[in-house]
C-alpha positions as CSV (number, residue, x, y, z in Angstrom):
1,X,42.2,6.8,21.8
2,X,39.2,6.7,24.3
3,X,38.9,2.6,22.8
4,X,42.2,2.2,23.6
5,X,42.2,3.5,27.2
6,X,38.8,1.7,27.8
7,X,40.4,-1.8,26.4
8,X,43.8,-0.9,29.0
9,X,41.4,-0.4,32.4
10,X,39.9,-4.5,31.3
11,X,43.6,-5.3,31.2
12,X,44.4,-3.9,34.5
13,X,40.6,-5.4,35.9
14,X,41.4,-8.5,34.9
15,X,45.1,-8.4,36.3
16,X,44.3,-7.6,39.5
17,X,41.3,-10.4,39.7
18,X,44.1,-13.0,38.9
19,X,46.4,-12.0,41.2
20,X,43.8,-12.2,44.1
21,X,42.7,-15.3,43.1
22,X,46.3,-16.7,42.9
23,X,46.7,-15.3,46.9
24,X,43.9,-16.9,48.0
25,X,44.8,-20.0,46.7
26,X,48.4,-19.8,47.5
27,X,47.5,-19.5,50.8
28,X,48.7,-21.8,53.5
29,X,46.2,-25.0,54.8
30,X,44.1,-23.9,58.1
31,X,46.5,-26.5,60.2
32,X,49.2,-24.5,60.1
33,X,50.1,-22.3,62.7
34,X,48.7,-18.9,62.9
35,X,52.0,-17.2,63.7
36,X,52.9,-18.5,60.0
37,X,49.3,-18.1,58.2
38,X,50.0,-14.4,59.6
39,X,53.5,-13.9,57.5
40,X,51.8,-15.3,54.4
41,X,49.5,-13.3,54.3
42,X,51.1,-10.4,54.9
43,X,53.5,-10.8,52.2
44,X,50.5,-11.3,49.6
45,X,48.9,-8.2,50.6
46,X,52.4,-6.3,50.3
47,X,52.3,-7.7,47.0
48,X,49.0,-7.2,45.9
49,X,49.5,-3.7,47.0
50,X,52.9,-3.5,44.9
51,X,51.3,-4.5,41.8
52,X,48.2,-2.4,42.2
53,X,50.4,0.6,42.6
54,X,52.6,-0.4,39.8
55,X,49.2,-0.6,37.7
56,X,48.1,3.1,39.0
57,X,51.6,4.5,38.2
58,X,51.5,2.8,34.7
59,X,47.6,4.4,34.2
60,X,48.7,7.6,35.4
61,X,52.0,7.6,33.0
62,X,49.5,6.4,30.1
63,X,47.2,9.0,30.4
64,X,50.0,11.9,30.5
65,X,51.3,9.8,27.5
66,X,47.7,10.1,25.9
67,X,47.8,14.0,26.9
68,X,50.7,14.7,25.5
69,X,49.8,12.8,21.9
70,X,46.6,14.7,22.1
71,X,48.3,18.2,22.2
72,X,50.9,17.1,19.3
73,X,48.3,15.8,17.0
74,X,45.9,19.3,18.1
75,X,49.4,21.6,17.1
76,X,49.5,19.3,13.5
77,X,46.2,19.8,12.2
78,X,46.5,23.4,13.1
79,X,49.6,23.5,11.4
80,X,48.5,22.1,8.3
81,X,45.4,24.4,8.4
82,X,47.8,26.9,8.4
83,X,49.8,26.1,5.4
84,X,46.7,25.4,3.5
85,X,45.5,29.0,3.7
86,X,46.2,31.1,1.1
87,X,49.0,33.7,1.5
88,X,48.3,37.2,1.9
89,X,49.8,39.1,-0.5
90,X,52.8,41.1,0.1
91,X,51.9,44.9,0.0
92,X,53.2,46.3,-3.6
93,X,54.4,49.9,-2.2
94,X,56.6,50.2,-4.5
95,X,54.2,49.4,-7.8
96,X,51.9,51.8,-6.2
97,X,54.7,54.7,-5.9
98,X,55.6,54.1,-9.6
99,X,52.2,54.3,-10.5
100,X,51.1,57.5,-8.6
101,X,54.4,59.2,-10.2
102,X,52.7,57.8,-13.4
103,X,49.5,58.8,-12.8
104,X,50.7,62.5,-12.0
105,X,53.2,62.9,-14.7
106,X,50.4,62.2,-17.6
107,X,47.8,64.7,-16.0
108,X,50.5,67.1,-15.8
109,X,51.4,66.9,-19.3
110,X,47.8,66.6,-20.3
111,X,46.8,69.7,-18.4
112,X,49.7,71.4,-20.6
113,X,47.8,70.3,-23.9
114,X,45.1,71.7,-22.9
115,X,46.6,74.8,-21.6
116,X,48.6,75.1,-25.2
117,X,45.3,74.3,-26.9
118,X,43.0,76.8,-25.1
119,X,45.6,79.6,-25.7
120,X,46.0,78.8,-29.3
121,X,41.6,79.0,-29.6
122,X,42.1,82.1,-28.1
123,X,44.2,83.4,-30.9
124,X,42.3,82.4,-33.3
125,X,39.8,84.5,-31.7
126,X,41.2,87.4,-31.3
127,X,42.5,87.4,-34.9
128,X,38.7,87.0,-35.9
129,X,39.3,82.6,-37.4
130,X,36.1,81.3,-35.2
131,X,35.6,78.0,-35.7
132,X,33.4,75.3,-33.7
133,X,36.2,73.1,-32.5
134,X,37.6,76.0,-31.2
135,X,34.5,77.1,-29.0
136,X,33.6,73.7,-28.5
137,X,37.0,73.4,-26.6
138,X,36.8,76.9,-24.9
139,X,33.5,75.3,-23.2
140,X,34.9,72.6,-21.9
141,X,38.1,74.0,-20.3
142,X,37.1,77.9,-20.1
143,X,35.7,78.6,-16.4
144,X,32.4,80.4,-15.7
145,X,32.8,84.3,-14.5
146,X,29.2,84.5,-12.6
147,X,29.5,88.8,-12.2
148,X,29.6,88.4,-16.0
149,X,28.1,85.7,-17.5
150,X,24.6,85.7,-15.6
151,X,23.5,89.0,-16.5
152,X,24.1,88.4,-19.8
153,X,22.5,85.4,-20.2
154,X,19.4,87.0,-18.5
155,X,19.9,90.0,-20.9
156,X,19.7,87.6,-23.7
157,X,16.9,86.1,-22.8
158,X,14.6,89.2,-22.3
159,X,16.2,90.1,-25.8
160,X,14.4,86.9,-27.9
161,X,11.0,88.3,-25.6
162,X,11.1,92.2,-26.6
163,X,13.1,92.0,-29.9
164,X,10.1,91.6,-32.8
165,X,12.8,89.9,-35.2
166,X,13.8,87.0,-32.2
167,X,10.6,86.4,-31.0
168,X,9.4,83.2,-33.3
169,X,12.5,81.3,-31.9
170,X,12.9,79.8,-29.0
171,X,16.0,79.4,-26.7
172,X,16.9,75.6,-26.2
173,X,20.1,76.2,-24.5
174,X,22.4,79.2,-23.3
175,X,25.4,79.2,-21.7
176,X,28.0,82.3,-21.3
177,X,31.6,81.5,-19.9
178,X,34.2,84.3,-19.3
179,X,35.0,85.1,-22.6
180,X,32.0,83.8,-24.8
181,X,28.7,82.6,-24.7
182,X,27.2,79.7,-26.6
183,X,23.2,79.7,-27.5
184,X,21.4,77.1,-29.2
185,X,17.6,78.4,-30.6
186,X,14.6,76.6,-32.2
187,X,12.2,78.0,-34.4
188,X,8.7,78.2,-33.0
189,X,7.3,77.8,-36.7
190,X,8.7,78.0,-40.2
191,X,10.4,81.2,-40.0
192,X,14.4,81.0,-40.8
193,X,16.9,81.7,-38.5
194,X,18.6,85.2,-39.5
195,X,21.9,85.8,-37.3
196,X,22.3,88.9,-38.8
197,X,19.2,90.4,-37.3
198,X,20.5,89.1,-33.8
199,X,23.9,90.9,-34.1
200,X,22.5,94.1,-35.1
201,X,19.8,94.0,-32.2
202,X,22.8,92.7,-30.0
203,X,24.7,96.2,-30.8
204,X,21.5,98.1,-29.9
205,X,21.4,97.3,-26.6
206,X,23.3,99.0,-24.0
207,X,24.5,95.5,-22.0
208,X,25.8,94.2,-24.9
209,X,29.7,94.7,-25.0
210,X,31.1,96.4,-28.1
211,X,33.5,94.0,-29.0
212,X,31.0,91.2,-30.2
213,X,32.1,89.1,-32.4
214,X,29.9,86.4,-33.5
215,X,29.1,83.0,-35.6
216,X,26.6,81.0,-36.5
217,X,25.7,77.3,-37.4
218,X,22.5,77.0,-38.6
219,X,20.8,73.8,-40.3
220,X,20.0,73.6,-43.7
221,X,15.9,74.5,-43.4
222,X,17.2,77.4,-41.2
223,X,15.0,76.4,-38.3
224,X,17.6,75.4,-35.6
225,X,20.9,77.0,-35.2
226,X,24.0,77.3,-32.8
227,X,25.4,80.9,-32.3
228,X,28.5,81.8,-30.3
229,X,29.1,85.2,-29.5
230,X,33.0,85.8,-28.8
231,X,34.1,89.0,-26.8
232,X,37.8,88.7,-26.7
233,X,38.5,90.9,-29.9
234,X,37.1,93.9,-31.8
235,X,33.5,93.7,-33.7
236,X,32.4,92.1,-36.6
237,X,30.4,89.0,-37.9
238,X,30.8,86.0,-39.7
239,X,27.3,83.9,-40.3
């Protein structure tokens, strides 16, 4: 566009050189009167200044033109930037509703599994069938009582220090819930793990509740074992 207009203002230079040069040739011989030399020349200024004014109205009309291309090709491109960008995606409300309903219905139901599940492990309990699976689920759904469950797992500790029988083990891991308490012991040498002598040591003490009822897994060299003690029913054993 700038080529353009620069190319148009040589037009309109070299216009306006002709036409002076064609007044000063058209103009009349020197013997001629004055009076008429005067009128001639007067009407080829009046043109000149027609055509020059003419040629500024046709610049100024050009360049508006050039203004007004400029703008419609500037709106284009943006347009076309426009509709190359990617959409953004409509918001999925909807979806996300469904799934949130989703979402809560399955814990819901999954929460009453475990409910069902940890009342049925219970049972068991409490009609004396321990079995790991059972404890093992009791742990991970059963909460901590800390009035209860802290003393007695400092009780129990002191125990495997005073108790003769429990001191060549160690304890790896202890934890006691609200109903049970699950302790995991190492033996600090070759002696075997006796459960037996735990629970009777167990009843001696007066922390211990009296409705103890307890199981043990113990590997086959007898050197590290699992016991759960379960106080949700009446006393007894099983190794």
């Amino acid at each position: 566009m700038n080529k353009f207009m620069h190319w148009l203002y040589l037009v309109i230079i070299s216009v306006l050189v002709i036409l002076l040069w064609q007044s000063r040739d058209n103009a009349v011989p020197a013997e001629d009167t004055v009076e008429i030399e005067e009128v001639v020349v007067t009407q080829s200024d009046d043109e000149a200044r027609k055509m020059i004014g003419y040629l500024e109205a046709l610049v100024a009309e050009l360049q508006a033109e050039n203004r007004s291309l400029t703008l419609m090709l500037t709106e284009r491109l943006e347009a076309q930037a426009a509709a190359r960008a990617p959409a953004e995606p409509e918001p999925e409300l909807e979806l996300d509703s469904e799934l949130d309903v989703q979402s809560a219905a399955d814990e819901a139901t999954n929460n009453r599994n475990n409910e069902r599940a940890l009342e049925r492990a219970l049972r068991n309990a409490a009609d004396g069938f321990l079995s790991g699976d059972d404890f093992a689920l009791r742990a991970e759904h059963e909460p901590v009582d800390p009035n209860w469950a802290y003393p007695l797992e400092q009780n129990l500790q002191d125990l495997f220090i005073t108790d003769e029988s429990l001191r060549d083990f160690n304890i790896d891991e202890l934890k006691c819930y609200t109903s049970f308490c699950e302790l995991k012991v190492s033996s600090l040498g070759d002696a075997r793990f006796d459960s037996s002598a735990l629970h009777r040591s167990m009843r001696d003490q007066e922390w211990a509740p009296t409705n103890i009822r307890m199981m043990s897994l113990t590997t086959s060299e007898g050197r590290n074992a699992t016991v759960y003690f379960d106080f949700s029913g009446d006393g007894d054993e099983q190794p």
